[in-house]
C-alpha positions in Angstrom: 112.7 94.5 92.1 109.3 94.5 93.4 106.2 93.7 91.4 102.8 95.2 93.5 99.1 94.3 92.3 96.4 95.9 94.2 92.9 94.9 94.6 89.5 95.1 96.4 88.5 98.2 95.3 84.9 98.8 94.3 81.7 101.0 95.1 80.8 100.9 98.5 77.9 103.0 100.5 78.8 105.5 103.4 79.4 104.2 106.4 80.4 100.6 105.0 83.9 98.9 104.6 86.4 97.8 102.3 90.1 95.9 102.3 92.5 96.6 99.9 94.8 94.4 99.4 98.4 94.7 97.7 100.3 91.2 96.7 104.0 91.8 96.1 106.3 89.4 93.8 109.8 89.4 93.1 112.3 90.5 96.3 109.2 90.7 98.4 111.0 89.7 101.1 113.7 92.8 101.0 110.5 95.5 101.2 111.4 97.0 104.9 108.9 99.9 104.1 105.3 99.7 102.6 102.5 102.5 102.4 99.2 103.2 100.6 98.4 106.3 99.1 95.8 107.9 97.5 94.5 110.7 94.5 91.3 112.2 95.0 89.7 113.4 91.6 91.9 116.5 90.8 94.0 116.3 93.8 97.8 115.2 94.3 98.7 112.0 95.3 98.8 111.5 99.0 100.3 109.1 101.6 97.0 107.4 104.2 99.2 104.8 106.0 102.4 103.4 106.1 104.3 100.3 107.9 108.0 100.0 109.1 109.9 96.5 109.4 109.3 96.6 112.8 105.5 97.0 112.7 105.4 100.3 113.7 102.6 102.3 111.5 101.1 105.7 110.7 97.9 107.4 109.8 97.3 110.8 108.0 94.8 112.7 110.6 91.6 112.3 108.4 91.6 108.2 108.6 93.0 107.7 112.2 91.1 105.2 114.1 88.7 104.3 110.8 91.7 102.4 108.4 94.3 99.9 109.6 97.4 99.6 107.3 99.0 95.4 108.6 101.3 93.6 106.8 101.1 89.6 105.8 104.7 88.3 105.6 104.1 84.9 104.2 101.2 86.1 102.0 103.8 89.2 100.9 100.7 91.4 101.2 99.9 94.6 102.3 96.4 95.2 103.4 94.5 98.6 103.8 91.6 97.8 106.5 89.2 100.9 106.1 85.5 101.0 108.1 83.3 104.2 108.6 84.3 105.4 104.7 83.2 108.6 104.0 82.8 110.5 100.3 85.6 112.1 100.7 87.5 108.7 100.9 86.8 108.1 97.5 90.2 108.1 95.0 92.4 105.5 93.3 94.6 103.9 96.1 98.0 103.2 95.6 100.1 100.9 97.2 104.1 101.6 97.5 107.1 99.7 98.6 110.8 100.4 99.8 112.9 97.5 99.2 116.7 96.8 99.3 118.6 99.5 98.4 116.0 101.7 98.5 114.1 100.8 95.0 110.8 102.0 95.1 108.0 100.4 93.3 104.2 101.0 93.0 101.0 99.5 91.9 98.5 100.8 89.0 96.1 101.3 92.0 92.4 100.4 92.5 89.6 103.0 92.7 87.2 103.3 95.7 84.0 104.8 94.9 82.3 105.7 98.6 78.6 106.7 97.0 75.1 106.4 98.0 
């Protein structure tokens, strides 16, 4: 199974940016499928961004061309690159894996406050 920490969260001004990161331990190297999601205060958890195996990636509408979702293989972290952050990017972000035989596993999630 996969153990996920995520970090580098924080209050952060309109306009600025933030990375997220995730570190995976245990059979990191089986995860063939890793996303971050998000909850907005009194919302439903939502996917942002995902990444295949094979690189390929994608971005919910409302954070195309602001967040970049890239995976570190010998770091076994996930990173969430997001620039131009609005309010209504603030939530907890969670980070999720798919590894071998499909076992899902997520983080406890780190809040991003996007206030002036």
């Amino acid at each position: 199974q996969v153990q996920l920490v995520e970090s580098g969260g924080g209050l952060v001004e309109p306009g600025r940016s933030l990375t997220l990161s995730c570190a995976a331990s245990g059979s990191a190297s089986s995860i063939y499928y890793s996303g971050w999601f998000r909850r907005a205060p009194g919302k439903q958890r939502d996917l942002v961004a995902d990444i295949q195996s094979d690189g390929s990636t994608y971005y919910v509408d409302s954070v195309k061309g602001r967040f970049t979702i890239s995976r570190d293989f010998a770091k076994n972290t996930i990173y969430l690159q997001m620039n131009s952050l609005k309010p209504e990017d603030t939530a907890v972000y969670y980070c999720y894996a798919a590894s071998g035989g499909g076992v899902g596993s997520w983080g406890k999630g780190t809040l991003v406050n996007v206030s002036s």
